[in-house]
C-alpha positions as CSV (number, residue, x, y, z in Angstrom):
1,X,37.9,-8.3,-21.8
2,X,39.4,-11.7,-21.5
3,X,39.7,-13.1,-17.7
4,X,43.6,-12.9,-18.3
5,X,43.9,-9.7,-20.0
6,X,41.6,-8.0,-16.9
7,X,44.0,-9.9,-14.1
8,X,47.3,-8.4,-15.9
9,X,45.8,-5.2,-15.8
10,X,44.7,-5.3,-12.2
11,X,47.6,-6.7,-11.7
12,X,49.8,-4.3,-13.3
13,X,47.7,-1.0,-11.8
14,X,47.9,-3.2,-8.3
15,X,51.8,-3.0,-8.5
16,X,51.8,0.5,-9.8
17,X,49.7,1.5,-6.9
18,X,52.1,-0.2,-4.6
19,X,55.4,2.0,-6.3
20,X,53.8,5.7,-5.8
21,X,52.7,4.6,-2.1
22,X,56.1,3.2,-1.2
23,X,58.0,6.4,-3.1
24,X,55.3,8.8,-1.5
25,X,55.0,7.3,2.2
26,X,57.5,4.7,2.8
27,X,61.5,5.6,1.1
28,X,61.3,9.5,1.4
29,X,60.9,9.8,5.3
30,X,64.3,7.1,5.9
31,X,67.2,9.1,6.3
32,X,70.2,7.1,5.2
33,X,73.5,8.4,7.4
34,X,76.5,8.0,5.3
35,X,80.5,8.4,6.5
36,X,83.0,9.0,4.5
37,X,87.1,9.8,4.7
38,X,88.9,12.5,2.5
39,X,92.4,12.6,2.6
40,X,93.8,16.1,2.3
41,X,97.7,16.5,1.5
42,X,98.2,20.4,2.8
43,X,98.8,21.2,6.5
44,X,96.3,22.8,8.7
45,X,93.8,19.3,9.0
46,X,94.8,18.5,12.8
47,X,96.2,14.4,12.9
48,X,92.7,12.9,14.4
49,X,90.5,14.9,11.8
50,X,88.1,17.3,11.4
51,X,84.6,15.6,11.1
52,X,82.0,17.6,9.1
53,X,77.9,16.9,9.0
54,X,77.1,17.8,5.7
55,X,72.8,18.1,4.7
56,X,71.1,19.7,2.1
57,X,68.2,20.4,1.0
58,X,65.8,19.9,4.1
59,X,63.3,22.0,1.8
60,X,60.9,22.3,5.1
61,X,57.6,23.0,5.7
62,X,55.8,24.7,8.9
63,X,54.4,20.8,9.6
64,X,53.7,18.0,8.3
65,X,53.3,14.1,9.5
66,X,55.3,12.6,6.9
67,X,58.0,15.7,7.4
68,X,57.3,15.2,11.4
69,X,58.4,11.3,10.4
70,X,61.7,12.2,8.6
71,X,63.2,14.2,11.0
72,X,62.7,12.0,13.8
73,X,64.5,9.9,11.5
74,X,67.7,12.3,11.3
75,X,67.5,12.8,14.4
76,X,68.0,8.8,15.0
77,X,70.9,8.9,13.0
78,X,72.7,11.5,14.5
79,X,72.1,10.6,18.0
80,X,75.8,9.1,18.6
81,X,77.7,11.5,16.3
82,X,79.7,13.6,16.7
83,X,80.9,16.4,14.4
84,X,83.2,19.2,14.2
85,X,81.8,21.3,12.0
86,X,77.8,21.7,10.0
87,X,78.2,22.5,6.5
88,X,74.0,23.6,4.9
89,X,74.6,23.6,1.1
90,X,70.9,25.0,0.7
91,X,67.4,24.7,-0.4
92,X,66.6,24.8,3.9
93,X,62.9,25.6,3.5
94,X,60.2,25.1,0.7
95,X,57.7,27.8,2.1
96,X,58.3,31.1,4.2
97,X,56.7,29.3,7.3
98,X,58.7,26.4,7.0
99,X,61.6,28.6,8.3
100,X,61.0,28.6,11.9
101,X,60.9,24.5,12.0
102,X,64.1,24.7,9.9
103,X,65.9,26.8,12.6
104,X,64.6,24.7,15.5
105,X,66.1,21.9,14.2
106,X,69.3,23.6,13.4
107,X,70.0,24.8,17.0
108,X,69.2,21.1,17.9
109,X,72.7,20.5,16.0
110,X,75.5,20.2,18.3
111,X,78.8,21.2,15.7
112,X,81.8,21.4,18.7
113,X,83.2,24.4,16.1
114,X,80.7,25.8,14.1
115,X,78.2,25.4,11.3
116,X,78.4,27.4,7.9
117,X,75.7,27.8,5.1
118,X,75.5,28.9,1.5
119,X,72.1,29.7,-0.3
120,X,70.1,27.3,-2.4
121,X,67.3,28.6,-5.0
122,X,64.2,27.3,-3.1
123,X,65.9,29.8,-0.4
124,X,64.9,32.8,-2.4
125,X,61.4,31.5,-3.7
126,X,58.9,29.2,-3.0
127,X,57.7,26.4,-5.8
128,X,55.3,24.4,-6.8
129,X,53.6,23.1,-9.5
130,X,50.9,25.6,-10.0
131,X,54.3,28.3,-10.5
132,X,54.5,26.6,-13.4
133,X,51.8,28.7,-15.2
134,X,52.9,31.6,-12.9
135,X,50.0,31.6,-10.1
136,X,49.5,30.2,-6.6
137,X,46.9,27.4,-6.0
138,X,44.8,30.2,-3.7
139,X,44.8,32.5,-6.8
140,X,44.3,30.6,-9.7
141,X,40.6,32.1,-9.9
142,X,38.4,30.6,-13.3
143,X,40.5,29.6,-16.3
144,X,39.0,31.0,-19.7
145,X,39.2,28.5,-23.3
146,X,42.6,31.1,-23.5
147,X,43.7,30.5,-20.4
148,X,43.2,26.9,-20.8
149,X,45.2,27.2,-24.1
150,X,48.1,29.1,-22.4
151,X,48.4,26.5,-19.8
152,X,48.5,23.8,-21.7
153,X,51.4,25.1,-23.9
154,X,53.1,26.6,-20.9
155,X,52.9,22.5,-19.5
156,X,53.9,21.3,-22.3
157,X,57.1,23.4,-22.8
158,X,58.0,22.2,-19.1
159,X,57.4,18.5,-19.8
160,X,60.1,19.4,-22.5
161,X,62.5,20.9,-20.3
162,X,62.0,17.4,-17.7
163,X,62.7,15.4,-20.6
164,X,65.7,16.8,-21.8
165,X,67.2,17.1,-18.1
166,X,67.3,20.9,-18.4
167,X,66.9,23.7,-15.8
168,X,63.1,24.3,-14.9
169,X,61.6,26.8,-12.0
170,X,58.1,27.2,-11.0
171,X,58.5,30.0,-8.6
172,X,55.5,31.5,-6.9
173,X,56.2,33.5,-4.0
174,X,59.6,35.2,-2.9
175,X,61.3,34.2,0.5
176,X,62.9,36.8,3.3
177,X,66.5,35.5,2.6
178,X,68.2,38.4,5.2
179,X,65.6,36.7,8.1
180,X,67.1,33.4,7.1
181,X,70.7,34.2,7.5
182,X,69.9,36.1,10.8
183,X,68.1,33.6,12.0
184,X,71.6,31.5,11.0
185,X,73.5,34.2,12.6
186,X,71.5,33.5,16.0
187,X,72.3,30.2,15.9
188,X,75.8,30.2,15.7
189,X,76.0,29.4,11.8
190,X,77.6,31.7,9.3
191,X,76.5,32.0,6.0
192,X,78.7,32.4,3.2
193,X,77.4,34.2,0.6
194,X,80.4,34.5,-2.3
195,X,82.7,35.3,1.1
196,X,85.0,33.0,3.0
197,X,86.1,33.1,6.6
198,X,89.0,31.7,8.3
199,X,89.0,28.6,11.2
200,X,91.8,28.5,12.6
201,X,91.5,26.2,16.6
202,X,94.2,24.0,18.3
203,X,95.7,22.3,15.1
204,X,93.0,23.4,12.2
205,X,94.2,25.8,9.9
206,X,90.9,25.6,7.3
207,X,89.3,28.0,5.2
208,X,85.8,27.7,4.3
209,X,83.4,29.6,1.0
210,X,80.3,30.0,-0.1
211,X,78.8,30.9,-3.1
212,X,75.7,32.2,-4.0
213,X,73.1,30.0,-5.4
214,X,73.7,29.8,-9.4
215,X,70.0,29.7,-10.6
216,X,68.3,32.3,-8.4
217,X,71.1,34.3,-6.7
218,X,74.6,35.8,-8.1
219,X,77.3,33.3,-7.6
220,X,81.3,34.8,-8.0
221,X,83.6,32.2,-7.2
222,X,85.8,34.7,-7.7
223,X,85.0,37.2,-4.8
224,X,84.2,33.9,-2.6
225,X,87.9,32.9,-3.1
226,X,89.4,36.6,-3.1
227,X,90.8,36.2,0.6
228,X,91.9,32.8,0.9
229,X,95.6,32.1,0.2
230,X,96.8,30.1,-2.8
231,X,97.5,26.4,-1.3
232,X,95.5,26.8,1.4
233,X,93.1,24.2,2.8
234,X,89.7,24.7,1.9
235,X,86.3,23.8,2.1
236,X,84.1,25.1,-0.8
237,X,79.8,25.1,-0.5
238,X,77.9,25.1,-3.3
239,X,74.4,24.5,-3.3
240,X,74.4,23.3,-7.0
241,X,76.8,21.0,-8.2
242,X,77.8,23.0,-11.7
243,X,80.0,25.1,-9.7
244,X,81.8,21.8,-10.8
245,X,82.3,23.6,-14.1
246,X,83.7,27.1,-12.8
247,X,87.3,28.0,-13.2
248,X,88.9,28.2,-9.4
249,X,86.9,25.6,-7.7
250,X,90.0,23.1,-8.5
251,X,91.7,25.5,-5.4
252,X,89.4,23.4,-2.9
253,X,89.8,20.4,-1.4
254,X,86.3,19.7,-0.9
255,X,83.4,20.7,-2.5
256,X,80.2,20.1,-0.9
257,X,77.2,20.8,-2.8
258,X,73.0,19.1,-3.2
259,X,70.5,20.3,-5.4
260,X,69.8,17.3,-7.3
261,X,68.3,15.1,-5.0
262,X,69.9,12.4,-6.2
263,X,67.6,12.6,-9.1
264,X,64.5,11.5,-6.3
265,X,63.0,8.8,-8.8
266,X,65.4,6.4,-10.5
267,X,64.2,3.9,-13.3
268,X,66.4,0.9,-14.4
269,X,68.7,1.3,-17.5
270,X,67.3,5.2,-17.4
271,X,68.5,6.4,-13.9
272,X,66.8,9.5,-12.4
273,X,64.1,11.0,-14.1
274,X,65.4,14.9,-13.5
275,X,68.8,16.0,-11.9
276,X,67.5,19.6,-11.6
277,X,68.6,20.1,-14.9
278,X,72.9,20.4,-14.3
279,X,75.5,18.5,-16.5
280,X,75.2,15.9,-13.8
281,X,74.3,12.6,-16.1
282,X,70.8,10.5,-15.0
283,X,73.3,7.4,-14.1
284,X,75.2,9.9,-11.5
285,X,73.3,12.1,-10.3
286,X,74.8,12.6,-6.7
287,X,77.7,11.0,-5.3
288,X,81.3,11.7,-5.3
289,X,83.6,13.5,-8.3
290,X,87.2,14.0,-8.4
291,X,89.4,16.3,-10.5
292,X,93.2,16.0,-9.4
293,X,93.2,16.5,-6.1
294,X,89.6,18.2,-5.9
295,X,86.9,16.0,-5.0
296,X,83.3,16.9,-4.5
297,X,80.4,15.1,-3.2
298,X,76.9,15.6,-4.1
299,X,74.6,14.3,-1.8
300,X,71.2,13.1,-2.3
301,X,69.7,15.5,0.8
302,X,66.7,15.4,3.0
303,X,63.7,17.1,1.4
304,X,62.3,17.0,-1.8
305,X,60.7,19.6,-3.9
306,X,57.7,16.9,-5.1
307,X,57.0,14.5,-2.4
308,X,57.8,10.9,-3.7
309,X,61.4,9.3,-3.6
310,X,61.9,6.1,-5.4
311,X,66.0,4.7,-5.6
312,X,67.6,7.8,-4.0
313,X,66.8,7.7,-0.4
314,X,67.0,11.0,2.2
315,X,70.5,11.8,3.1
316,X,73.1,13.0,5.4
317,X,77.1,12.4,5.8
318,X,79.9,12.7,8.5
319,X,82.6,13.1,6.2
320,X,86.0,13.4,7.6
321,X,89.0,15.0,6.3
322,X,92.2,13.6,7.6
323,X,95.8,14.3,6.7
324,X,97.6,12.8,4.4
325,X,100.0,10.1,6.3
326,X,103.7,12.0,5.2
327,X,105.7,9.5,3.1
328,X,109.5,8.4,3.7
């Protein structure tokens, strides 16, 4: 191999190296703390605001040191804030033991009114790449030429689904959703699961839903809405953002939702690799939408279901609804 030849392809391996250890040690443990305004044109939003801390998709484990990292991170961030309300959109843990560091952080969360949850699809089930071929790493036991076979077409058919931004699970073992939203329960946050509930303190007249999670539970938008009056104020959670799609959600003011990540890894002219396989185009995959007076916001969340974040940084948001000023 020619001198130059070899020092571009050091070179080029070199700077490839340098990516994956910046996306898998550097970007994904910095949470970026994002504040945003909504105006809201009904009455029950009190004339100083109601501030709500919105995160998603923590997707926690019993420990890590990179996971350790990130949340001293958040924790950084929301030192000085203060919030009225915590909105969880889902996807809290990635494994069953993960849940009792995700509820020690919650009760860390200091909401002067409340929080309120909805469930995400790594809620019900753990994931990870060996759930691909349907097995856990601890059971895979020796692969015959069949198996081998099998695999391969079973990887293939999922490289397929990546590619053409389409819905993919690799589910492996199931999670205790009822200790979850007990746990919640202890804490002082409810968790809306196609219900709503009523806030009504000093000036705020709000309603707030939940859905179910649309891949793994059984959302109804329908029965989440059933009790909260037409032209009402209200706050909608949806752990995935296609509840964009459903007739009824143009009834809330707010949508909150995650999911996607943000896409985790974003190319030029491409965008995000995957957004977890929703309409949500690879050049918008999180962010802010608006239908009329409907606006939802999509953020990029905390976790990540494969550990490397390249162009879509960890996220929270204060975002605060205010009143619309009356005109005349």
């Amino acid at each position: 191999m020619r001198p130059r030849m070899k020092g571009l392809l050091l070179g080029s391996i070199g700077a490839a190296a340098a990516i994956v250890c910046y996306a898998r040690f550097v970007e994904l443990a910095r949470v970026q703390l994002d504040r945003f305004t909504v105006p809201v044109d009904k009455r029950g939003i009190p004339p100083q605001g109601l501030t709500i801390l919105h995160l998603s998709d923590l997707h926690l484990r019993e420990s890590g040191a990179i996971q350790a990292r990130k949340l001293d991170s958040l924790r950084r961030a929301l030192a000085d804030a203060q919030y009225d309300l915590v909105a969880l959109t889902g996807d809290l843990i990635h494994d069953q033991p993960g849940l009792a560091t995700a509820l020690s952080f919650i009760g860390e969360l200091q909401p002067r009114l409340g929080g309120f949850s909805c469930l995400g699809n790594h809620d019900y089930w753990e994931s990870s790449l060996w759930g691909i071929f349907g097995k856990r790493a601890d059971d895979a036991g020796p692969w015959r030429r069949a198996d081998v076979i099998e695999a391969a077409r079973t990887l293939w058919a999922f490289v397929g689904k990546v590619i053409r931004n389409e819905r993919v699970y690799a589910r492996v073992a199931a999670h205790d959703v009822p200790a979850m939203n007990a746990g919640l329960h202890s804490l002082g946050v409810q968790a809306l699961v196609n219900a709503s509930t009523h806030l009504r303190a000093g000036k705020i007249d709000l309603w707030i839903a939940g859905v179910d999670d649309l891949g793994q539970g059984s959302p109804d938008l329908q029965q989440a809405l059933l009790d909260v009056p037409l032209g009402a104020p209200l706050l909608l959670l949806a752990h995935n953002p296609d509840i964009w799609l459903e007739a009824g959600v143009e009834r809330a003011d707010l949508v909150l939702s995650g999911h996607t990540h943000g896409g985790q890894v974003r190319l030029p002219l491409l965008g995000s690799i995957h957004t977890q396989g929703t309409y949500l185009p690879r050049r918008h995959a999180a962010g802010w939408f608006q239908r009329g007076s409907t606006r939802m916001f999509v953020t990029r969340g905390v976790g990540e279901s494969l550990p490397l974040r390249m162009g879509a940084s960890p996220q929270a948001a204060l975002i605060r609804l205010v009143p619309v000023e009356p005109h005349g």
